[in-house]
N, C-alpha and C positions, 0 to 999 in steps of 0.2 A: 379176893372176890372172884377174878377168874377162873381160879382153882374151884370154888365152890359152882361155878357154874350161872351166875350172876352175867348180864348181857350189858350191863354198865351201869353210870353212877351219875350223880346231879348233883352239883355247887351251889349251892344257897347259902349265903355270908348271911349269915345274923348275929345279934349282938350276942360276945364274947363270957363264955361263963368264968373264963378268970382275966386278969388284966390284958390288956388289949396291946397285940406286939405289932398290929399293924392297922393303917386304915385305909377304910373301903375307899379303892379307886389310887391308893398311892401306888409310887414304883415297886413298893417291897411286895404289896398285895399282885397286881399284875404281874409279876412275876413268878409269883408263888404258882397263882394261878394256870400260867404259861409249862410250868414246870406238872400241874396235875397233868393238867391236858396232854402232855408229850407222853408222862408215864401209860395213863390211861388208852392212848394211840400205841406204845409199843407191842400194848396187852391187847391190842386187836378187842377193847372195850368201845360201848357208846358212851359218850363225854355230852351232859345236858348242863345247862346254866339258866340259871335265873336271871332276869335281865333288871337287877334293882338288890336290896333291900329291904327286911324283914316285910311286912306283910299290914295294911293293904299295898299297891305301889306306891312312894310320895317323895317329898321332900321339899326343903327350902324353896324349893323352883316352881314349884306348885303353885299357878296363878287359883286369885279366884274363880275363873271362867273355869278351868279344869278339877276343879278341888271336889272331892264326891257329895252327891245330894240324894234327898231321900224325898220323896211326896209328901204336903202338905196339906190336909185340905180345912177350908175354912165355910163354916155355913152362915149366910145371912136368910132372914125372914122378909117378905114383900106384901105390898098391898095393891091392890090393881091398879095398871096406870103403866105406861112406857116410862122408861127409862133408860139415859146415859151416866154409867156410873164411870169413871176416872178411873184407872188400873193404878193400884197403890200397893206398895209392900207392908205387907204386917210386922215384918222383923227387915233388919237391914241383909242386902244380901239374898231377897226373894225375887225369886222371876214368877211370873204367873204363865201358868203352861196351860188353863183351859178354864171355862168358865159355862155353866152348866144349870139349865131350872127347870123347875116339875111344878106342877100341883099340887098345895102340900104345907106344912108351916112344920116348924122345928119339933113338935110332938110326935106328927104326925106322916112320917117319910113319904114321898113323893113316891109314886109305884115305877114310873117313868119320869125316866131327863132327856132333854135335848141341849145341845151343844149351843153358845152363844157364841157369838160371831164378835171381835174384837177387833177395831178400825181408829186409827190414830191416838191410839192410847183410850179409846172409849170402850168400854163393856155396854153392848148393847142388846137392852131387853125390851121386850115387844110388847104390847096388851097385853091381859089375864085376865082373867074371872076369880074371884075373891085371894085367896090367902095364896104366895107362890113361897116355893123354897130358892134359893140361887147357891149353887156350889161352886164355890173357887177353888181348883187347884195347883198348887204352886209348890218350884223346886227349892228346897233350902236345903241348905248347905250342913251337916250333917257334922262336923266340926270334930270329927276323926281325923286322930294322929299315925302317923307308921308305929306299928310296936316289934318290938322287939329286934328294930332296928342294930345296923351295925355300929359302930363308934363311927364320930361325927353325920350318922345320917336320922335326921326328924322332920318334925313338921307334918303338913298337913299331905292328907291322903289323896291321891287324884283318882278321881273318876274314872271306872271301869268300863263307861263308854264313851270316853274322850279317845281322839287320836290326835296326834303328831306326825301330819304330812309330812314331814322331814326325814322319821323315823319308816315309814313305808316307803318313801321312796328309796331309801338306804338299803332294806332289805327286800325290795324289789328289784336293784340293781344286781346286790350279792346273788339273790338267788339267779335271776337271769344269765349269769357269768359261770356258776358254781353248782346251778341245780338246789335243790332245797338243802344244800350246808353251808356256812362259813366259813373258809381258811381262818389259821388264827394272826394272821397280815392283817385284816381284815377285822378281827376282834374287838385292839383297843379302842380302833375307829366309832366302830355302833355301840360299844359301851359309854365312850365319851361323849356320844350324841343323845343318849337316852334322856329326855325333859318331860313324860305326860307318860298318861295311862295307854296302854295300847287294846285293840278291838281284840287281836290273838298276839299272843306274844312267840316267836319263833323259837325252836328248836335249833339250838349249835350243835352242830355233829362233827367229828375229825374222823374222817376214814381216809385211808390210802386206796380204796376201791373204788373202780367208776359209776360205782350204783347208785343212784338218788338218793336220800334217803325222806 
C-alpha cells in the first residue's frame, strides 16, 4: 500500500468471515494490533482505529439511559376546558421530550402548535375554543443491536448522542500531553475504558514526527 501510494490504513475488527482465531479486546488480538500499528509506523503510513465493534457502537454495557432512541409521536384529540394531564409512557421505556397543541382535531391538522409547559410530572394545558389537537413527543428506545459485530461483542446499540465523561476526559488528557495523537502506551488504556457512544470519536495516529496531526 505504500508502494502504491496509499497515505494509510484503518482497523475495524468486525465479525470474522471464517472461524474466529481471536477475540476482540483479548491479549492475542492487542497484540496483533500492536504489531499492525509498528509495521504501519515503520512505513511512515497513517494508522486509524475504530474505537469499538461492528456498527452502530454497543454492547453488553450499554445501559438503558444510553441505548439509541428514535422520536415518537403520539396524538390525542380535546375538547375545551383546562387541563392537567399526568405524563405517562405509552410503551415501557419512553421518556416524554415535549408536548405540543393547536386548533384542530385528529382529521383536521392544526396549522400552528405551541409548546406546553410540563411541571411536576403534569402536562399543562390551558383554555380553548372548541375542538384542540395535543401532540406528545417522546424518545423510545429503538431496540437496535450491534451488527456485524466481532466474536463475543453484541447487544444493544448506544446512542450516537450520549457521551462518556470518563472517556473525554481520557482523550482530553492524551491530547493535551501529545497533541491530537495517541502513543500506543496509551492505547490499551482508552480501549479498555471505552463504555457509551461518543459525540466525535478521535483519531489514533503513530507518527515519529513533531507535527500535530
Amino acid at each position: 500500500m505504500a508502494g502504491a501510494g496509499f497515505g494509510g490504513v484503518e482497523v475495524a475488527y468486525v465479525y470474522p468471515l471464517g472461524p474466529a482465531t481471536t477475540d476482540f479486546m483479548s491479549d492475542a488480538f492487542l497484540a496483533d494490533l500492536r504489531f499492525a500499528a509498528d509495521w504501519v509506523h515503520e512505513l511512515d503510513l497513517r494508522f486509524d482505529l475504530t474505537l469499538g465493534s461492528g456498527w452502530s457502537f454497543g454492547g453488553p454495557h450499554i445501559t438503558d439511559e444510553l441505548a439509541a432512541r428514535q422520536l415518537h409521536w403520539e396524538r390525542r384529540e380535546l375538547t375545551p376546558g383546562p387541563l392537567e394531564v399526568p405524563v405517562v409512557s405509552p410503551w415501557p421505556g419512553d421518556q416524554l421530550f415535549a408536548a405540543y397543541v393547536g386548533a384542530g382535531s385528529i382529521q383536521e391538522r392544526p396549522e400552528s402548535n405551541h409548546q406546553l409547559p410540563v411541571v411536576d410530572g403534569l402536562i399543562k394545558i390551558p383554555d380553548g375554543d372548541g375542538t384542540r389537537q395535543v401532540l406528545l413527543a417522546y424518545a423510545r428506545r429503538t431496540g437496535q443491536n450491534v451488527k456485524r459485530a466481532a466474536v463475543i461483542v453484541r447487544n444493544t446499540a448506544a446512542n450516537a448522542l450520549a457521551t462518556d465523561q470518563h472517556i473525554i476526559e481520557l482523550v482530553a488528557q492524551s491530547e493535551a500531553r501529545y497533541g491530537r495523537r495517541l502513543q500506543m502506551q496509551d492505547l490499551d488504556r482508552v480501549m479498555a475504558s471505552v463504555r457509551s457512544g461518543l459525540l466525535s470519536v478521535p483519531t489514533i495516529v503513530l507518527s515519529s514526527s513533531g507535527a500535530q496531526n
